[in-house]
N, C-alpha and C positions, 0 to 999 in steps of 0.2 A: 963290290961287297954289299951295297946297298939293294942290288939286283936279289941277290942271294936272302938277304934278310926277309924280303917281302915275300919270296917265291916261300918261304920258310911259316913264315906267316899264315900266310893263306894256307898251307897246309894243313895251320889248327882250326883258322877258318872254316872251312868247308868242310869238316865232320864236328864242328860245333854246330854249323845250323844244322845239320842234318841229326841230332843226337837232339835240339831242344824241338825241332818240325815234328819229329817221327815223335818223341813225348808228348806233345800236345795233341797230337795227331789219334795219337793211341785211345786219349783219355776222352776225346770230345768226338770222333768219326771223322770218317771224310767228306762229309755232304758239305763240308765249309772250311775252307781254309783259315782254320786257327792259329795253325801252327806257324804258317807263312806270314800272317798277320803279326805275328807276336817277332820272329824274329826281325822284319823289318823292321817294326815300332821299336826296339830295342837296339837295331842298329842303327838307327837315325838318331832318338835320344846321345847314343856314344859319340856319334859322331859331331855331334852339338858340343859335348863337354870337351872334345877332343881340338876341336875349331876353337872354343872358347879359351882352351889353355895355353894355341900357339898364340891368339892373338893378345891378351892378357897376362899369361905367365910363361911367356917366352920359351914355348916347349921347344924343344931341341926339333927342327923340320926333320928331319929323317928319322929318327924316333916315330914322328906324325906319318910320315907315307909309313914307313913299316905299319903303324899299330892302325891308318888308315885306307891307306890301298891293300895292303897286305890283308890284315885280317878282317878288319870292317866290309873291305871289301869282298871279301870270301864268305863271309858270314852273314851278310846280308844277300837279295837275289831280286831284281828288278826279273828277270824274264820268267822264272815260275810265280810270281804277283801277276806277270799279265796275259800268262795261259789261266792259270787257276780265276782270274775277275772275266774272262772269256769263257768259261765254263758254265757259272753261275748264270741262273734268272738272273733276268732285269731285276727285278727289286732286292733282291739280295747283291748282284753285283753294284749297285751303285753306294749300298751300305758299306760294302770290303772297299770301292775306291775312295768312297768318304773318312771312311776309318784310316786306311793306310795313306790315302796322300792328306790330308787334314791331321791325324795323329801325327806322322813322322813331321809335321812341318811345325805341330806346337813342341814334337819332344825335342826337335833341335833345339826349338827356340828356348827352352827350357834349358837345356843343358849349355848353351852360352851364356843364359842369364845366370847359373849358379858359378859358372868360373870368372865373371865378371865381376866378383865381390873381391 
């Protein structure tokens, strides 16, 4: 059943990034990965609050794989982050790696410290 919930999951997953990528994508061009940028940093932030609530407010674990392997995991995308920073110039790709593993690594941390109150 828990197979099912995640598989379920991730189905809203992955036409959420693809629905917030293609919007940011629209508004700013494609000469820079904005949109990949932003749903990253927004899925690490979630998944900071999401670690901070099983460890702190006792979230129910499978509730967490569902709302984290299922959709976090769908919604978020390590392998177009690292065609798209393969893409770029040198100096802009090392802005997108700085941004996206430096950002996703303060917004976890960010969203463990707010569930830790």
């Amino acid at each position: 059943m828990i197979t099912l919930a995640i598989v379920l999951a991730g189905a809203l997953g992955a036409p959420s990034r693809y629905l917030v990528e293609r919007s940011i994508s629209i508004r700013t061009g494609a000469r820079y990965p904005w949109g990949t940028l932003l749903v990253n940093l927004l899925g690490a932030g979630a998944l900071g609050l999401l670690a901070g609530s099983i460890e702190y407010h006792h979230v129910d674990r499978d509730l967490a794989r569902v709302a984290g392997v299922g959709f976090l995991g769908a919604f978020t995308t390590f392998s177009t982050f690292a065609v798209e920073a393969n893409r770029l110039r040198l100096p802009a790709r090392l802005g997108y790696l700085g941004a996206s593993l430096g950002g996703g690594l303060i917004l976890a941390g960010i969203g463990v410290a707010i569930t830790a109150r």
